[in-house]
C-alpha positions as CSV (number, residue, x, y, z in Angstrom):
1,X,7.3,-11.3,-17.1
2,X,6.6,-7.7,-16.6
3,X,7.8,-5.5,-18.9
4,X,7.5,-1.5,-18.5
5,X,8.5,1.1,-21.0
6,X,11.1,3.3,-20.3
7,X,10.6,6.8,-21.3
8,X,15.1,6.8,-21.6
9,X,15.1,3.9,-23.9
10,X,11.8,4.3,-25.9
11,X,11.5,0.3,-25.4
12,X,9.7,-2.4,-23.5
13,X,12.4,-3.6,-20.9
14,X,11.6,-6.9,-18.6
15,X,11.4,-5.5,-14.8
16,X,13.8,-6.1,-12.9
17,X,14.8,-4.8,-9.1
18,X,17.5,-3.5,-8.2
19,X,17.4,-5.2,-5.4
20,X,19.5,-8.4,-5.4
21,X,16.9,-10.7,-3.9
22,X,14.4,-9.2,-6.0
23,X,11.7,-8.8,-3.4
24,X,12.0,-4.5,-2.6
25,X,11.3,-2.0,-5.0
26,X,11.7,2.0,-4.7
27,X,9.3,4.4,-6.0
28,X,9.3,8.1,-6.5
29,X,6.6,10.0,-8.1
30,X,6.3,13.7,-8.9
31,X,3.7,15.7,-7.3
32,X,2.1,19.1,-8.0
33,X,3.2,22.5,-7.2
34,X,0.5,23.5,-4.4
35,X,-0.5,26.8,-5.7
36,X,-4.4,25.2,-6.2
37,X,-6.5,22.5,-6.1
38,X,-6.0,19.4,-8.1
39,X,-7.5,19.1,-11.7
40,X,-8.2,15.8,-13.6
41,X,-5.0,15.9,-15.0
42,X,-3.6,15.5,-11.6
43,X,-5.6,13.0,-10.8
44,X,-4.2,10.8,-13.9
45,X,-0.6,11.9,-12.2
46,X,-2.0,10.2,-9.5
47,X,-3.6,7.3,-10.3
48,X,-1.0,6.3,-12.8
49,X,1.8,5.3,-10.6
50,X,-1.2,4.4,-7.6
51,X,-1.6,1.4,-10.5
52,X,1.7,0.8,-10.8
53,X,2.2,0.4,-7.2
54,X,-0.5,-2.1,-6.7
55,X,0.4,-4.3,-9.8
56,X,3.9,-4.6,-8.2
57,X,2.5,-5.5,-4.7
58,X,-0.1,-7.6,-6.4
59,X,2.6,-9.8,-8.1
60,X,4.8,-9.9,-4.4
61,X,6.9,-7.1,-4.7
62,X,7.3,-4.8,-1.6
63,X,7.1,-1.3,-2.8
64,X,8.2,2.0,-1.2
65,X,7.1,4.8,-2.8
66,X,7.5,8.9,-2.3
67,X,6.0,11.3,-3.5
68,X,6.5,14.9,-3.3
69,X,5.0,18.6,-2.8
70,X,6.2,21.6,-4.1
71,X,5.1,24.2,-1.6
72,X,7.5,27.0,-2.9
73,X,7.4,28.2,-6.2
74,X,6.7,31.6,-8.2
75,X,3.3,30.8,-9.0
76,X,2.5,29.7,-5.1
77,X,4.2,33.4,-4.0
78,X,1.9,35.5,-7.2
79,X,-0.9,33.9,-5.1
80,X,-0.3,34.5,-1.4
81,X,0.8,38.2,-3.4
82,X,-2.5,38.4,-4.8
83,X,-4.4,37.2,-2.1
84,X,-2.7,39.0,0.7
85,X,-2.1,35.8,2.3
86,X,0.3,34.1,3.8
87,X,2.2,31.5,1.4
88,X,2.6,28.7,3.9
89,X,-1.0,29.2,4.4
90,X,-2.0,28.2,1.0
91,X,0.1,25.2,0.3
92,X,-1.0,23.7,3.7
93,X,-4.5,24.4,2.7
94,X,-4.1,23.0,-0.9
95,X,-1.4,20.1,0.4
96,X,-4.4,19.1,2.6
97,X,-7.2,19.0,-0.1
98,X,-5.2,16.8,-2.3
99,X,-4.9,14.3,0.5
100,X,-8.5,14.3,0.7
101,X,-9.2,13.7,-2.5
102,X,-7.1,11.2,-3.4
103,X,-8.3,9.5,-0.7
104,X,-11.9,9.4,-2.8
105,X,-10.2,8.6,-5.6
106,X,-8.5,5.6,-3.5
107,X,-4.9,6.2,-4.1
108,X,-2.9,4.3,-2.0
109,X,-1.2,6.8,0.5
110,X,2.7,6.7,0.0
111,X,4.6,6.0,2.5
112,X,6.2,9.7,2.4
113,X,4.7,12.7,1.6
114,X,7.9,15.4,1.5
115,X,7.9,18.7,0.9
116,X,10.1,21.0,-0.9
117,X,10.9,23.4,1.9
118,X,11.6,20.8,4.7
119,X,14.8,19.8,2.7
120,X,16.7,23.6,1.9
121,X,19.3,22.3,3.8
122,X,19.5,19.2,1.8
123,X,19.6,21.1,-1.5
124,X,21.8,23.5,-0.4
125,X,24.1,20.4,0.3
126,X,23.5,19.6,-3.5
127,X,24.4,22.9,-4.5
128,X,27.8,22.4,-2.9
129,X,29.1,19.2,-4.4
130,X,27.7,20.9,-7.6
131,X,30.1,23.8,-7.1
132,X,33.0,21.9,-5.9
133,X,33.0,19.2,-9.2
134,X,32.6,22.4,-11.4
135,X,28.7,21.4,-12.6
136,X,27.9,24.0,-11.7
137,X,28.8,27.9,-11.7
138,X,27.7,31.5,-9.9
139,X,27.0,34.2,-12.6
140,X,27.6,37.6,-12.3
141,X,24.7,38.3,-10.1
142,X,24.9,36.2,-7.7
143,X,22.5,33.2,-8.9
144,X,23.9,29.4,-9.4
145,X,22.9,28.1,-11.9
146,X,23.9,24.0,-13.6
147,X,26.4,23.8,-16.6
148,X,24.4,21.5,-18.9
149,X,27.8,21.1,-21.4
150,X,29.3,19.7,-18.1
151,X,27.6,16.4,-18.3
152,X,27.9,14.1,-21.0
153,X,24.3,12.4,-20.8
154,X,22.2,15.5,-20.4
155,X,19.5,14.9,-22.7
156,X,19.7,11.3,-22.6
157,X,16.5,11.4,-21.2
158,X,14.5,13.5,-23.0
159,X,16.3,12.8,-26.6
160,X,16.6,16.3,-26.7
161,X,20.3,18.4,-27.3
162,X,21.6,21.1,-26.4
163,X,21.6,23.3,-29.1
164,X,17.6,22.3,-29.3
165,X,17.8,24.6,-26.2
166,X,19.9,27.4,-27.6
167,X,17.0,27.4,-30.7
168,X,14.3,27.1,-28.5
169,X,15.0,29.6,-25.4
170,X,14.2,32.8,-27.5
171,X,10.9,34.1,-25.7
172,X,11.2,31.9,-22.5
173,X,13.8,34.0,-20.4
174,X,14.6,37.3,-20.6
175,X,17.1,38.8,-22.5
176,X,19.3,39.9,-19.2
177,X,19.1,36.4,-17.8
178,X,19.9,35.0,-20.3
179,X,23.3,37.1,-20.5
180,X,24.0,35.8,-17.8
181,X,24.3,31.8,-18.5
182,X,27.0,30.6,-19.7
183,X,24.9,28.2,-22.2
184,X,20.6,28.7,-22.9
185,X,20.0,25.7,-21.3
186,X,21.4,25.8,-17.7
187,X,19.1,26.3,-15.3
188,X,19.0,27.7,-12.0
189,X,20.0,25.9,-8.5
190,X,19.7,28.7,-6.3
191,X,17.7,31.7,-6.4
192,X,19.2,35.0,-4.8
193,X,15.7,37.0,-3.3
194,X,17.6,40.2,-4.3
195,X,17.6,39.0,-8.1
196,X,13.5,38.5,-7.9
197,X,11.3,40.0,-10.5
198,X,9.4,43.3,-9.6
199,X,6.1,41.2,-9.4
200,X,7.8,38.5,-6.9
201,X,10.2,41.4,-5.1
202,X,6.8,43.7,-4.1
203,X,5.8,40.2,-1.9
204,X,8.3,41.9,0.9
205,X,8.6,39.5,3.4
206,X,5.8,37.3,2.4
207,X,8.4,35.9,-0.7
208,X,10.0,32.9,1.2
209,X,13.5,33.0,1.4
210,X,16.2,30.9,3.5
211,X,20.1,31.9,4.2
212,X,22.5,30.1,2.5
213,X,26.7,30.6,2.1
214,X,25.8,32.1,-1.4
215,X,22.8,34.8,0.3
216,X,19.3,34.7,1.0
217,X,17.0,33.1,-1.6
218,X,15.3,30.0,-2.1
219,X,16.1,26.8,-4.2
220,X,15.4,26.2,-8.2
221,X,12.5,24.0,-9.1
222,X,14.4,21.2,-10.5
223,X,16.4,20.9,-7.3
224,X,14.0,19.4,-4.9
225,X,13.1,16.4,-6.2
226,X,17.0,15.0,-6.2
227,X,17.2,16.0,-2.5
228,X,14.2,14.3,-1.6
229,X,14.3,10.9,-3.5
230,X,18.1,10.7,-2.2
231,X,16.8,11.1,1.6
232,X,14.1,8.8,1.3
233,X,15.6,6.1,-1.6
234,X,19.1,6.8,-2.1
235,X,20.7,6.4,-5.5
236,X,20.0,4.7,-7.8
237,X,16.2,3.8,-7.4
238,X,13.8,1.5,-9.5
239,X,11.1,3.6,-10.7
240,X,10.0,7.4,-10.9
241,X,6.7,8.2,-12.3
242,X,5.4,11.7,-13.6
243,X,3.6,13.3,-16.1
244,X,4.9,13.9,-19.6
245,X,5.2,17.4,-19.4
246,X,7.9,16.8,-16.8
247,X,10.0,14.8,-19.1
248,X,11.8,18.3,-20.1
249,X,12.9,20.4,-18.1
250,X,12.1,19.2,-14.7
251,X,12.9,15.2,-15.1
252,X,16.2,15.6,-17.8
253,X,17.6,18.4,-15.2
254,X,16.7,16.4,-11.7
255,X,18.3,13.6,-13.5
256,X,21.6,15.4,-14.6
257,X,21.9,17.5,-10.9
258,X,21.4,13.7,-9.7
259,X,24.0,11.7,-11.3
260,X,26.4,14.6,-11.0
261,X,25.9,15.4,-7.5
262,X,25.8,11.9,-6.6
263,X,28.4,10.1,-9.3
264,X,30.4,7.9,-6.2
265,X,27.5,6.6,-5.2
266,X,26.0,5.7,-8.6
267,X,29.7,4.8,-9.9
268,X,29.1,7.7,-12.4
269,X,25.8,5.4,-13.4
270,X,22.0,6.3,-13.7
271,X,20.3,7.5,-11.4
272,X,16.8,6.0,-12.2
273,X,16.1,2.6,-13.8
274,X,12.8,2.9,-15.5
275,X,11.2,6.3,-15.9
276,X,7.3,6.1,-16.5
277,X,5.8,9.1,-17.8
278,X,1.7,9.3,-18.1
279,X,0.2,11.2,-21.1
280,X,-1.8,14.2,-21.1
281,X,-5.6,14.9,-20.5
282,X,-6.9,17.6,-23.1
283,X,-10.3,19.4,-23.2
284,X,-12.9,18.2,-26.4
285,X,-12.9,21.3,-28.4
286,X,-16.1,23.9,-27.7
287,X,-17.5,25.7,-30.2
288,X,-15.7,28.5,-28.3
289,X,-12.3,27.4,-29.2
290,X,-12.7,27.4,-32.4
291,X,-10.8,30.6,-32.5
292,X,-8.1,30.1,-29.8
293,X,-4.4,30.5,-30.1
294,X,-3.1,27.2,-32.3
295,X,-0.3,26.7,-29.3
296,X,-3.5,25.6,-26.7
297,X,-4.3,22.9,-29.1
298,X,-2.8,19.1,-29.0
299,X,-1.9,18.6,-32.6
300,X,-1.3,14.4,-31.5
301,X,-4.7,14.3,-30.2
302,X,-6.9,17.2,-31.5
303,X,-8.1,18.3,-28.0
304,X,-7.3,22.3,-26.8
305,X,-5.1,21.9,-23.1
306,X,-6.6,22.8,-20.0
307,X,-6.0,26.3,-19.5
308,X,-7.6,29.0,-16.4
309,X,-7.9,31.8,-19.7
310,X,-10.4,29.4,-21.5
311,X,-12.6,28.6,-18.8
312,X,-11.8,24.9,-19.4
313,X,-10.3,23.7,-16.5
314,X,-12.1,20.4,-14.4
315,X,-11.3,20.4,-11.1
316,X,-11.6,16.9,-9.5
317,X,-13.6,18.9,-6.4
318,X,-16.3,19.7,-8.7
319,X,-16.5,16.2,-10.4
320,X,-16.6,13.9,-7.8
321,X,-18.7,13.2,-4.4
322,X,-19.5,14.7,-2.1
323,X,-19.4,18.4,-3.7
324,X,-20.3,16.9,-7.2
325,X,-22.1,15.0,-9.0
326,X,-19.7,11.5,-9.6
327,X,-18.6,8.9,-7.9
328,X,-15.1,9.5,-7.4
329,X,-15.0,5.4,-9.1
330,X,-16.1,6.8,-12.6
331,X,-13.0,9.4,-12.8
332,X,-10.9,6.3,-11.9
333,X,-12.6,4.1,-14.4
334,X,-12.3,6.5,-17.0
335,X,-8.0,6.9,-16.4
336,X,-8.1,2.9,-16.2
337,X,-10.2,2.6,-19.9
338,X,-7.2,4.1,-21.7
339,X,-3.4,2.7,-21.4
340,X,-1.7,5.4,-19.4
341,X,0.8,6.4,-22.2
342,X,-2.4,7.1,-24.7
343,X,-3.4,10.7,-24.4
344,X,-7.4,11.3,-23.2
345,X,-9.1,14.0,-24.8
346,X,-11.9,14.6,-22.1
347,X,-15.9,15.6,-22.1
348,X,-17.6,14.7,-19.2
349,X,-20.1,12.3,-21.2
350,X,-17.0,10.2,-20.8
351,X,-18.0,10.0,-16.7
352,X,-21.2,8.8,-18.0
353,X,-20.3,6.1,-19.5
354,X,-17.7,5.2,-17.1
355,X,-20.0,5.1,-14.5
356,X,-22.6,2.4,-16.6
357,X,-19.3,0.3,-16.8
358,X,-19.4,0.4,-13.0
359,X,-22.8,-0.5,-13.0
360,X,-22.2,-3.3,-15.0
361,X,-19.3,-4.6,-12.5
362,X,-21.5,-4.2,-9.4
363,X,-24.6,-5.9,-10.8
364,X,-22.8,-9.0,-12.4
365,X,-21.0,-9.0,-8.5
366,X,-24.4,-9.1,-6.9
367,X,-25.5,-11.5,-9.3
368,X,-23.2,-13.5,-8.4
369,X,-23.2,-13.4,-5.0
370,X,-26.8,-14.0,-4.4
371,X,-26.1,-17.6,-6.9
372,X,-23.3,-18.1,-4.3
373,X,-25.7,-17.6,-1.3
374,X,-28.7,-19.9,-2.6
375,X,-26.3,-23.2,-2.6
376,X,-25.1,-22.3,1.2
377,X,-22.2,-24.5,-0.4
378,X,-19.2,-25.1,1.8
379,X,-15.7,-23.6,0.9
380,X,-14.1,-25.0,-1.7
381,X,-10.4,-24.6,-3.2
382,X,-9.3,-24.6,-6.9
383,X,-6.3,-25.1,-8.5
384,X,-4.7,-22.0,-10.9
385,X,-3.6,-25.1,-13.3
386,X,-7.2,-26.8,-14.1
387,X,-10.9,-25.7,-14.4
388,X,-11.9,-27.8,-12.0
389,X,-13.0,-27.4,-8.7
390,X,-11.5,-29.5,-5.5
391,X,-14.1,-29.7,-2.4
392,X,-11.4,-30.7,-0.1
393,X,-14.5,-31.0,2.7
394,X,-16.5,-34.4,0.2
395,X,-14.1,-36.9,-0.6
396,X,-17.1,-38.3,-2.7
397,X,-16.7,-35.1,-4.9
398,X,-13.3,-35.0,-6.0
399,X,-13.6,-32.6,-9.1
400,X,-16.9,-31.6,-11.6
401,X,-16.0,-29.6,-14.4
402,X,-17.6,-26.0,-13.8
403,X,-17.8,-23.0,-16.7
404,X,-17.7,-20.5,-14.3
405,X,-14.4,-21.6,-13.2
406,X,-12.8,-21.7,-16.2
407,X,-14.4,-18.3,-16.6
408,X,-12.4,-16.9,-13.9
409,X,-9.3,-18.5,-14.7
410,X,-9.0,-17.3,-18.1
411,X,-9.7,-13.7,-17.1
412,X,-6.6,-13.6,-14.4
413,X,-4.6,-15.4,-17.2
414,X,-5.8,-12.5,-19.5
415,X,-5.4,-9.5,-16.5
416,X,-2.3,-10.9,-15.8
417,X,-0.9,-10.9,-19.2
418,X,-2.1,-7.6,-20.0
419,X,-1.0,-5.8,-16.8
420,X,2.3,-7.2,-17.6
421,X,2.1,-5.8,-21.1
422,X,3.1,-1.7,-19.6
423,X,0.3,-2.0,-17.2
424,X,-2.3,-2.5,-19.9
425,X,-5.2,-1.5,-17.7
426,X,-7.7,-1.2,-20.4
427,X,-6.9,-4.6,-21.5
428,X,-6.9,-5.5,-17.7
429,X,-10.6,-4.4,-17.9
430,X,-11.5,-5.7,-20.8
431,X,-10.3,-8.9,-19.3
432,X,-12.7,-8.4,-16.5
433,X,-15.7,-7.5,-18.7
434,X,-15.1,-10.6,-20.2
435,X,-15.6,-12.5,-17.2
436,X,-18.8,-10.6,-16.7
437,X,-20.5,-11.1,-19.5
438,X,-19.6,-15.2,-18.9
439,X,-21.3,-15.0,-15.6
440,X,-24.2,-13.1,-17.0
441,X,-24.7,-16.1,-19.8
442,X,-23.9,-18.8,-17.2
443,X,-26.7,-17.3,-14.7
444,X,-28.9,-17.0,-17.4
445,X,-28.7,-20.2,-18.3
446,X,-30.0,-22.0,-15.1
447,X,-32.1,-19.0,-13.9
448,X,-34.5,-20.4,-11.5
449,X,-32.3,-24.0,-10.8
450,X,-31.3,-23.9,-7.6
451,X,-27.3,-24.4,-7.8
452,X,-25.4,-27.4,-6.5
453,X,-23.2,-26.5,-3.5
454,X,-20.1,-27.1,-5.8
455,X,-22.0,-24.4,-8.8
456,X,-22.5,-22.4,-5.5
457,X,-19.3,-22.1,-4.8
458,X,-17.5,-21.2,-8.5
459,X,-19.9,-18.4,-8.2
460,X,-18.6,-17.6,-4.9
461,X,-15.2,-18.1,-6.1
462,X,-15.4,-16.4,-9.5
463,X,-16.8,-12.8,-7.2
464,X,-13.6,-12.9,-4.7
465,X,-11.3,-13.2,-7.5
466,X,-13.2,-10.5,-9.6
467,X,-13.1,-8.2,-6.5
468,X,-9.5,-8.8,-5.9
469,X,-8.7,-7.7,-9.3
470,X,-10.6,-4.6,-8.9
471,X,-9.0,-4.1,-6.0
472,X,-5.6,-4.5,-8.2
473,X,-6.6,-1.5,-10.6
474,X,-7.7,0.6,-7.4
475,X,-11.5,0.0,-7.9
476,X,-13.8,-0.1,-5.4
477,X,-15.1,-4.1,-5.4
478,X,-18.7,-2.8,-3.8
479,X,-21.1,-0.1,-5.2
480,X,-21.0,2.9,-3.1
481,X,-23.8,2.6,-0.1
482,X,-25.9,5.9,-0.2
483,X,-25.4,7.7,-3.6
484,X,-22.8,10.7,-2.4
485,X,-22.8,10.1,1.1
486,X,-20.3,6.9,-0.2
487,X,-17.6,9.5,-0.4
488,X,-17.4,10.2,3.2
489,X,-21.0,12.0,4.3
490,X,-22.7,11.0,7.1
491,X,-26.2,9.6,5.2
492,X,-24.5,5.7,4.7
493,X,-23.3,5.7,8.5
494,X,-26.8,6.5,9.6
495,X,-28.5,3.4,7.8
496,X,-25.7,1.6,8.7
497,X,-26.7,2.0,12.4
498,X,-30.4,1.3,11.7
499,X,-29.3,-2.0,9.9
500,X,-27.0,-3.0,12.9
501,X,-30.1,-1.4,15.7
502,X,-32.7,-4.1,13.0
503,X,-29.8,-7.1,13.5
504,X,-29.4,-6.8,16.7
505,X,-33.9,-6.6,17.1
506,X,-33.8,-9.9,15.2
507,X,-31.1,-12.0,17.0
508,X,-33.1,-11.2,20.5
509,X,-36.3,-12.4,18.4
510,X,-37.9,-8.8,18.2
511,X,-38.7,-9.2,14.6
512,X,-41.8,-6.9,15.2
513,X,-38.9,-3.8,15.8
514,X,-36.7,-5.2,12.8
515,X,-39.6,-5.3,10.2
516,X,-40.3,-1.7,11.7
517,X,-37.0,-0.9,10.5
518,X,-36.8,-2.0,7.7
519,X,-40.2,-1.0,6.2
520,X,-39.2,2.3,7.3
521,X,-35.9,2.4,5.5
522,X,-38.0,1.0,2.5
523,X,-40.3,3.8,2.9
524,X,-37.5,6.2,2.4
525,X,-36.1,4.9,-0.9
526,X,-33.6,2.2,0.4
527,X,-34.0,-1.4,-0.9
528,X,-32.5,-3.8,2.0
529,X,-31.4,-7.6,0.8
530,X,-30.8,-10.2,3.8
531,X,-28.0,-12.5,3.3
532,X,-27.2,-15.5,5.1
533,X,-25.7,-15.3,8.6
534,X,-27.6,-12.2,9.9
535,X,-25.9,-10.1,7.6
536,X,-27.5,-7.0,5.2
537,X,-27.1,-5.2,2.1
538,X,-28.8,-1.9,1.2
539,X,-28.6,0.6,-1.9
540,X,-30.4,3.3,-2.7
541,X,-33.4,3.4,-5.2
């Protein structure tokens, strides 16, 4: 049984769908505000709930999942200020860098990608049945903001109260603005343009703005995210995933604007079922920081927060193929070593090391392929329940008791019951490292024995399942062909081609022209291995 814990309840709860025949399950996760490219920090945002995803779909679930784009925002209009440039053209630019990147980083692509100013007139719509069930309020200057004392469960999530607000808003907001709440904590749904900040009003016509029945202005942050999970899900949905520093404000206020906007629909009940936050990432301390402000230091973890001032930012671009120098597997590696609640305080010797577990992976997979090849055994099936094998094909070989086997079964028993444990992924892994270091003994001991055809196939067996459970954690299940051209340059295509040109040279008997071709891609550094059906592997020296 799955169990996930629920940032609301601050327990382990068994998963269960809201869907009555238990097979659908909706998703939303929070996405960043496009104002620059994605850090590593992101990239944990991301992969988090990628996991998640797959894990369900893994175990048979059918998953939707959303997730979202803020593409209008203060910080995104300082920036097209600054930069004389056109807003919309930096959070296309920035919306369309993430994509690529995740796809290195092979997260799944969701099945919607919304963004926060396609839907004005969907929040605007929130803002209204706000109004009208008196959540919320227009203050003296025009702005509407939420009435946090209107709703019962506001803080629920969070743990958080509301005069924990009123002691901890001296600094945040202005002294004016905040005269004008009727409590410290509400927050704003709508944004009048002619109530912007010098810095944000001197944008002119560059600050977006849409009309609305209350005037021209744009929506609050919080608001979004309700709109857009309700188009896409509805209310209530199963699962929404963000980091933890969303957990206040942004995720207690979406959830309150939610349940109060939406209360016939929900029958005045939650809006969300589980709510999965991911920790933070912090920078190892320099000898730099030694002297920094003690509010950019994690006092839970010891690590100083990413911050553009310090110079300690790592943006995933720089860390990973092809502009730098990782494979894009190592980041994912290194998210997957620690459980995704456990904050990672990060130095890139961690990348390092995450790419010799990698190594470690592929070589044990090769291994074991090339065992599986030297039997040319026939396919074989296995029952989950035994560690014996079946060969359906030899009726004179019913079963023969084979360690690999059992090998492989106990490390899906072991991923399984781990993944279902929160989605342990570092015991997941450590599952799978397991299995390795059993094939690595088992090889060991009959190096240079041919295997038997049933030997042959465990091997065979024991790489699918391994691959398939890589595949599960969002792991590539082959090392990268060509160093950084893996990630998408053109270097792995081009040997590719040479190896399909040598194939095709050998199936017409020109074996003069193959050997040509291959010597030559020796020659420049590539090691070529010939597998059994015409088939070739290559890597790079």
């Amino acid at each position: 049984m799955l169990r996930i814990l629920n940032s609301q309840s601050r327990q382990k709860e068994d998963f269960k769908p809201l869907d009555p025949a238990g097979k659908h399950v909706r998703m939303y996760t929070c996405g960043p505000t496009v104002y620059d490219s994605l850090h590593i920090g992101h990239a944990r945002a991301y992969i988090a709930p990628d996991v998640v995803r797959r894990y369900l779909e893994y175990k048979g679930y059918q998953v939707r999942h959303v997730s979202n784009f803020t593409d209008v925002d203060d910080k995104i209009i300082k920036r097209a200020i600054e930069e004389r440039r056109d807003w919309r053209e930096i959070t296309s630019h920035y919306i369309a860098e993430a994509h690529r990147l995740l796809m290195h980083l092979n997260v799944m692509p969701a099945d919607a990608y919304p963004r926060a100013t396609d839907h004005v007139v969907e929040m605007q719509e929130i803002v209204k049945r706000l109004l009208a069930s008196k959540n919320a309020y227009i203050a003296k200057d025009g702005d509407i903001y939420f009435d946090t004392t209107s709703y019962a469960r506001y803080g629920a999530l969070s743990g958080r109260k509301l005069e924990d607000d009123e002691a901890g808003a001296s600094g945040r907001v202005d002294d004016a603005r905040m005269a004008l709440k009727k409590h410290p904590g509400d927050f704003i749904l709508w944004k009048l343009s002619k109530n912007d900040r010098p810095e944000i009003a001197k944008g002119g016509e560059n600050v977006p703005r849409w009309p609305s029945p209350w005037g021209d202005g744009r929506p609050g942050w919080h608001l979004e995210c309700s709109a857009m999970s309700h188009k896409y899900m509805g209310v209530p949905f199963d699962i929404h995933c963000g980091g933890q520093d969303l957990l206040f404000p942004h995720h207690e206020d979406e959830k309150a604007q939610t349940e109060c906007a939406y209360c016939g629909e929900l029958k005045n009940g939650e809006s969300v079922r589980y709510w999965v936050h991911n920790a933070f990432i912090n920078m190892k301390a320099r000898p730099e920081d030694g002297a920094v402000n003690a509010d950019y230091v994690d006092q839970a973890s010891g690590g100083v927060k990413m911050s553009k001032s310090l110079g300690n930012v790592k943006w995933v671009r720089e860390m990973i193929w092809p502009e730098g120098p990782y494979d894009p597997m190592a980041v994912r590696m290194l998210m997957l070593s620690s459980h995704y609640r456990s904050p990672i305080v990060f130095e890139p010797a961690q990348l390092d090391e995450a790419t010799a577990r990698l190594e470690r992976l592929y070589n044990a997979l090769e291994a074991l392929d090339r065992a599986s090849h030297q039997s040319h055994g026939k396919t074989v099936t296995w029952s989950s329940s035994v560690t014996h094998i079946v060969k359906a094909e030899d009726p004179a070989m019913t079963t023969e008791s084979l360690p690999m086997i059992k090998a492989a079964f106990d490390a899906k028993l072991a991923f399984d019951a781990a993944m279902d444990d929160d989605f342990n992924t570092a015991g997941a892994l450590g599952a799978l490292f397991e299995m390795v270091n059993r094939a690595n003994q088992i090889l060991a001991r009959f190096a240079g024995a041919k295997p038997s055809p049933a030997e042959g196939a465990s091997y065979g067996e024991a790489a699918r399942l391994a691959r398939q459970l890589l595949g599960v954690l969002g792991l590539r299940a082959e090392r990268a062909q060509g160093g950084g051209a893996g990630a998408g340059g053109g270097e792995d295509k081009l040997v590719e081609l040479l190896l399909k040109t040598r194939g095709a040279a050998r199936t017409a008997k020109q074996f003069a022209l193959g050997d040509q071709v291959r010597d030559g891609l020796k020659a420049l550094g590539y090691e070529i291995e010939d597998l059994p059906g015409g088939e070739a592997k290559w890597k790079k020296k």
